[in-house]
PyMOL commands that place a pseudoatom at each C-alpha (Angstrom):
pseudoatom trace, name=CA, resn=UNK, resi=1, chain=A, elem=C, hetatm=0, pos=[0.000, 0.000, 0.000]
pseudoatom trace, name=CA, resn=UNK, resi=2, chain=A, elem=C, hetatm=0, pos=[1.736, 3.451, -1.244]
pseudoatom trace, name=CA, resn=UNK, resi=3, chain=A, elem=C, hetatm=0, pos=[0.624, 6.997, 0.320]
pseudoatom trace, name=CA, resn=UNK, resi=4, chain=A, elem=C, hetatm=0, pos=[-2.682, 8.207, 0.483]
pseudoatom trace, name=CA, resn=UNK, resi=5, chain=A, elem=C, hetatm=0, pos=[-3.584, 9.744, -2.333]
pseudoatom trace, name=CA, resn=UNK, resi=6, chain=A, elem=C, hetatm=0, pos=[-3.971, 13.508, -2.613]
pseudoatom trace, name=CA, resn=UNK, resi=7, chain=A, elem=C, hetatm=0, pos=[-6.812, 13.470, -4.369]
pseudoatom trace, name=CA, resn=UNK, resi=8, chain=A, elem=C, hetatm=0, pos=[-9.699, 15.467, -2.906]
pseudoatom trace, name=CA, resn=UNK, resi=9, chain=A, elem=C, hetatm=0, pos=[-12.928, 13.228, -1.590]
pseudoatom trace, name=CA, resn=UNK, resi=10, chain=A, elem=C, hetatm=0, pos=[-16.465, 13.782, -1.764]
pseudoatom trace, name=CA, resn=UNK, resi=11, chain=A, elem=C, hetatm=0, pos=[-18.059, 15.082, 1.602]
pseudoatom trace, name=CA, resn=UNK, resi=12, chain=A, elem=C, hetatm=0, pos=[-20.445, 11.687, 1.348]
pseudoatom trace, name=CA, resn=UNK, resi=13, chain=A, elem=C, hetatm=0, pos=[-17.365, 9.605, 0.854]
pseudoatom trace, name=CA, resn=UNK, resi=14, chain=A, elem=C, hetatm=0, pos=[-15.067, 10.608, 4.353]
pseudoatom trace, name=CA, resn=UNK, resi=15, chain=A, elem=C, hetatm=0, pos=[-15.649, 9.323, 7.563]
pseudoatom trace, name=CA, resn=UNK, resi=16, chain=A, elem=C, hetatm=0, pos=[-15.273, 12.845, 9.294]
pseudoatom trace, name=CA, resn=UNK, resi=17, chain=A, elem=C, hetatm=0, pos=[-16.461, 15.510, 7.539]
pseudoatom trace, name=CA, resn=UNK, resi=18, chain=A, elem=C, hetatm=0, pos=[-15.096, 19.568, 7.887]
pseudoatom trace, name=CA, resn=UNK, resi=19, chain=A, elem=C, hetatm=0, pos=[-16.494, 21.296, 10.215]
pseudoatom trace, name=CA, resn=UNK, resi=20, chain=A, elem=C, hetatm=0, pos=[-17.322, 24.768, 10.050]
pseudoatom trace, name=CA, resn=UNK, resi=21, chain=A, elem=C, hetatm=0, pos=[-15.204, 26.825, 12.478]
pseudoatom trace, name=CA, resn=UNK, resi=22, chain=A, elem=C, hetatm=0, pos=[-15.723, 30.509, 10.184]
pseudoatom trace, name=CA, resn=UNK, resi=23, chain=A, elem=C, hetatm=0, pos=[-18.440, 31.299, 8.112]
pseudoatom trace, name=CA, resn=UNK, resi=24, chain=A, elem=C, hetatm=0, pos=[-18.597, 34.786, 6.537]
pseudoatom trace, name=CA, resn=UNK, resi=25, chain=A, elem=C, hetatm=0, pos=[-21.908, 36.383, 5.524]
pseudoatom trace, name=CA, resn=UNK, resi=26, chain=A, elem=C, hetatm=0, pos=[-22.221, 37.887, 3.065]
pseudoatom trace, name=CA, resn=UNK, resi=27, chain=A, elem=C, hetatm=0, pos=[-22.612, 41.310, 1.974]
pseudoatom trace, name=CA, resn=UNK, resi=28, chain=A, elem=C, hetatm=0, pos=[-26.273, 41.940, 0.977]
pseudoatom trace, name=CA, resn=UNK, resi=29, chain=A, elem=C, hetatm=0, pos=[-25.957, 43.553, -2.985]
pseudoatom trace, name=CA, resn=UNK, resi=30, chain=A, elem=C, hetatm=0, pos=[-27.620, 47.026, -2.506]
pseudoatom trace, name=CA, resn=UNK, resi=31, chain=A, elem=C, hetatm=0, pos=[-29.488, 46.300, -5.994]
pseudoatom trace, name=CA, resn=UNK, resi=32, chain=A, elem=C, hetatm=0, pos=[-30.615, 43.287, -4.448]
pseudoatom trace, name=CA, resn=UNK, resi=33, chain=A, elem=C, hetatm=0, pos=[-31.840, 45.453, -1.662]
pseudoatom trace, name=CA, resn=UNK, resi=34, chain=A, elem=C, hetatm=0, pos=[-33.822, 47.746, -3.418]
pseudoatom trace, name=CA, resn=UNK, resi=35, chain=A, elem=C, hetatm=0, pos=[-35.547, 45.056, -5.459]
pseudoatom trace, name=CA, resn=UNK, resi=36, chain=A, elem=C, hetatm=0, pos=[-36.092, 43.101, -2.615]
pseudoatom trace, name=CA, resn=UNK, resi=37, chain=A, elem=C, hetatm=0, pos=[-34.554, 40.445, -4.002]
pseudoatom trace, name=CA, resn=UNK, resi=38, chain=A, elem=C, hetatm=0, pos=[-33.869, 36.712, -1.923]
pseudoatom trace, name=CA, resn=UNK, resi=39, chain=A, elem=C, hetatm=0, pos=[-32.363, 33.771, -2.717]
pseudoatom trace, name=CA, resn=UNK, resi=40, chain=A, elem=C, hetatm=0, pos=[-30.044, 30.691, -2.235]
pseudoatom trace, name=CA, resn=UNK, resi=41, chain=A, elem=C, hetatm=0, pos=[-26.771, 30.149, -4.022]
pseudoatom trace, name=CA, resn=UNK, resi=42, chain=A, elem=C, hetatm=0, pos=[-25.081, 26.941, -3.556]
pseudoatom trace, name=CA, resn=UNK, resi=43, chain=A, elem=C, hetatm=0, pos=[-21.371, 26.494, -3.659]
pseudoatom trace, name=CA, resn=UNK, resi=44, chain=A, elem=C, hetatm=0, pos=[-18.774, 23.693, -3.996]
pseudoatom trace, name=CA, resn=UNK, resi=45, chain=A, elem=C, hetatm=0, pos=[-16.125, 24.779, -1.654]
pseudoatom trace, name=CA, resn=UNK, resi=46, chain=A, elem=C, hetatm=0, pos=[-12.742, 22.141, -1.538]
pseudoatom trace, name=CA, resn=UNK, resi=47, chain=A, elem=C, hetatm=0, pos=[-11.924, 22.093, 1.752]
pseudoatom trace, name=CA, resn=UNK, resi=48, chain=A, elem=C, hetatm=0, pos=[-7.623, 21.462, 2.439]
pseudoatom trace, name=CA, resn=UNK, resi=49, chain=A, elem=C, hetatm=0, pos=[-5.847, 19.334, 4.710]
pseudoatom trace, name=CA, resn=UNK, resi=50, chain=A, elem=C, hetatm=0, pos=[-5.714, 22.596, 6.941]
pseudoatom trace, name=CA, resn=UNK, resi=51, chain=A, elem=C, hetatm=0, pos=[-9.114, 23.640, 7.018]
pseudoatom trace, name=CA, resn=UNK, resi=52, chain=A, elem=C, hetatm=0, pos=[-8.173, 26.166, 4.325]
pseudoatom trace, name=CA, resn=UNK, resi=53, chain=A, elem=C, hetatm=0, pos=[-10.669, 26.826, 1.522]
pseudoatom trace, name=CA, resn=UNK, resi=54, chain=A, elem=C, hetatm=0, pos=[-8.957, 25.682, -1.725]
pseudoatom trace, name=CA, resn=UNK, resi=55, chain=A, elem=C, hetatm=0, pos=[-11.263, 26.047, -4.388]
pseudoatom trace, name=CA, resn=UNK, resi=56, chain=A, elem=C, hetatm=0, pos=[-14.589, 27.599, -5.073]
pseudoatom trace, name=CA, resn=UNK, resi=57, chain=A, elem=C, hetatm=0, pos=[-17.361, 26.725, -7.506]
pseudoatom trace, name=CA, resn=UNK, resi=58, chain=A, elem=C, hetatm=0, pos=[-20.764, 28.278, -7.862]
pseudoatom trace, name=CA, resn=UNK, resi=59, chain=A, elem=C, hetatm=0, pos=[-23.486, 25.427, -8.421]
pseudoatom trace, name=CA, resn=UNK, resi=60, chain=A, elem=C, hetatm=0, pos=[-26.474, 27.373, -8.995]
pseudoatom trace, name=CA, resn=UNK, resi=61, chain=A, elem=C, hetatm=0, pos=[-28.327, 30.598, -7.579]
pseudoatom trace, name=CA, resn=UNK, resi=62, chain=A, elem=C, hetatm=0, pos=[-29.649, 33.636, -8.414]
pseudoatom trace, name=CA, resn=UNK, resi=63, chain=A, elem=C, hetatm=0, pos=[-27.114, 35.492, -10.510]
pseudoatom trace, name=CA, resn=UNK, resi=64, chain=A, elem=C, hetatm=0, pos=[-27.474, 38.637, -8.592]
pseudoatom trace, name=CA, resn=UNK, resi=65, chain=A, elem=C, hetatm=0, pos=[-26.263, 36.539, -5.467]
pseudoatom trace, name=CA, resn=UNK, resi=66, chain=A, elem=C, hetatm=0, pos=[-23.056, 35.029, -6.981]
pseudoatom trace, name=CA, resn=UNK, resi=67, chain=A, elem=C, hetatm=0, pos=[-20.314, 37.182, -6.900]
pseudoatom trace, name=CA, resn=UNK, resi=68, chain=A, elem=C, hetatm=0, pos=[-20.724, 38.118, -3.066]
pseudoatom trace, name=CA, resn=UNK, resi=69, chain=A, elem=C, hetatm=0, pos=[-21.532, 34.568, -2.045]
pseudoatom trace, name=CA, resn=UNK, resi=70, chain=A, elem=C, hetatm=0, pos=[-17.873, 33.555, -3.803]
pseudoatom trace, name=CA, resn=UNK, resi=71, chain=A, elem=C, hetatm=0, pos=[-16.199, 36.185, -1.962]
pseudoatom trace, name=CA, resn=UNK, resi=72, chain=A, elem=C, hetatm=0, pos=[-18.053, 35.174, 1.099]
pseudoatom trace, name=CA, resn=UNK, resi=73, chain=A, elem=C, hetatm=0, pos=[-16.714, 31.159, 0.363]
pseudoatom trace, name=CA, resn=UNK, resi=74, chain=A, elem=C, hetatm=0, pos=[-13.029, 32.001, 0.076]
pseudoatom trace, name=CA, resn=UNK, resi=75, chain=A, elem=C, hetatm=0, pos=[-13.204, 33.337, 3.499]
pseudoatom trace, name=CA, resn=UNK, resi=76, chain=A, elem=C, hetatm=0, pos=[-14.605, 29.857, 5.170]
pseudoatom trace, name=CA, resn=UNK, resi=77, chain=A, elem=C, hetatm=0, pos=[-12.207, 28.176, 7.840]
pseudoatom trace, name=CA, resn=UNK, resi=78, chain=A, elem=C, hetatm=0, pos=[-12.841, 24.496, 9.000]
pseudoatom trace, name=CA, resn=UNK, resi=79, chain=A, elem=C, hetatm=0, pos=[-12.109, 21.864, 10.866]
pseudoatom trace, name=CA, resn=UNK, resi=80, chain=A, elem=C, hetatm=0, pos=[-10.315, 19.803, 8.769]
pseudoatom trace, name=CA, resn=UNK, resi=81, chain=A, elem=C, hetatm=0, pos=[-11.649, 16.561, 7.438]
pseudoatom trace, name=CA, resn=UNK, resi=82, chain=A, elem=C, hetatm=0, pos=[-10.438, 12.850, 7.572]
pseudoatom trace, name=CA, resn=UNK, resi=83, chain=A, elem=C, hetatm=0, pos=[-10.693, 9.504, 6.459]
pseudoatom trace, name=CA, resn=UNK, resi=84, chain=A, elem=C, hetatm=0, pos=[-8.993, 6.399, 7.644]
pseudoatom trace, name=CA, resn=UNK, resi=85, chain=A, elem=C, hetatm=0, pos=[-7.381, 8.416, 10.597]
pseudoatom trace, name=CA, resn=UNK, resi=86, chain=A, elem=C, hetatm=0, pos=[-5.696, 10.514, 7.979]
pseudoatom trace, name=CA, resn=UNK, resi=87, chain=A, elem=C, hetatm=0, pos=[-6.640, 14.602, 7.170]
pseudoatom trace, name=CA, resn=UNK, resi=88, chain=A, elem=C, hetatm=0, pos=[-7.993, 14.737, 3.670]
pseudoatom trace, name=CA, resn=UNK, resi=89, chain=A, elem=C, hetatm=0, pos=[-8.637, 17.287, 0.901]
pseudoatom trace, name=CA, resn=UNK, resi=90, chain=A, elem=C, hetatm=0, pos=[-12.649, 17.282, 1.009]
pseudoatom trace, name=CA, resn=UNK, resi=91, chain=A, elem=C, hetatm=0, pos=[-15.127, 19.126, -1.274]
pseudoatom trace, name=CA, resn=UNK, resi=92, chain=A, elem=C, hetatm=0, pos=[-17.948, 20.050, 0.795]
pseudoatom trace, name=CA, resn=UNK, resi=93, chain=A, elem=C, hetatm=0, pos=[-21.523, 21.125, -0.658]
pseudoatom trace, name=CA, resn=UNK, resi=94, chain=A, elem=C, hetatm=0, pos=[-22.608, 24.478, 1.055]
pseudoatom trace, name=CA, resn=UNK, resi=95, chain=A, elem=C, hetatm=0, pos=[-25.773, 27.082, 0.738]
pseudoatom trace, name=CA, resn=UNK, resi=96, chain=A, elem=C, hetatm=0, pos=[-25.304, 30.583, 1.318]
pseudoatom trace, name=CA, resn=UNK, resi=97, chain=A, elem=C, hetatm=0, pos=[-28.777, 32.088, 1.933]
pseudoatom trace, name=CA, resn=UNK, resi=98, chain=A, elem=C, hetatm=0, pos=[-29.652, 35.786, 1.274]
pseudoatom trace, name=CA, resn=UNK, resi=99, chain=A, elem=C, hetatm=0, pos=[-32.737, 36.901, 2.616]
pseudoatom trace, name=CA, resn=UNK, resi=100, chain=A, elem=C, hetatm=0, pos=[-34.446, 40.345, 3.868]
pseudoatom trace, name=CA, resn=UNK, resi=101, chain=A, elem=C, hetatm=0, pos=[-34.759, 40.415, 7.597]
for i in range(1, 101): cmd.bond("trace and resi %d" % i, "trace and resi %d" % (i + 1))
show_as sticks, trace
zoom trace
């Protein structure tokens, strides 16, 4: 058996998953504001053997939401995750709500 590979998992696929430790909020687009706009984007964030946000991707959400919720993702700390005892790269599936309070 060689060294574990460094090839990032899938959030379903790890025994521990990241946890969480810093999540930014966004800031609210002042268009968005004035139209009274809401939504939910959903991001693909890859989560490093550090707890370090890697990568981000935007899945889907409302267009006006997307830029800020990126900005918002790169800024996520965790807890790293692991499988078989081991820290692992991990891409984790995360939604970034914008609503009107």
């Amino acid at each position: 058996v060689g060294p574990i590979s460094d090839e990032p998992l899938d959030y379903t696929e790890i025994d521990y998953k990241p946890h969480p430790i810093r999540i930014v909020t966004p800031e609210y687009p002042a268009e968005a504001r004035r139209s009274r706009a809401e939504g939910r984007v959903m991001v693909r964030v890859l989560v490093d053997k550090k707890g370090n946000v890697e990568k981000v991707e935007i899945l889907h959400g409302p267009e006006i939401f997307r830029k800020v919720a990126e900005t918002a993702a790169w800024q996520f700390r965790f807890r790293p995750g692991k499988h078989e005892g081991e820290r692992r790269k991990v891409w984790m599936i995360m939604p970034i709500e914008f609503l009107l309070k």
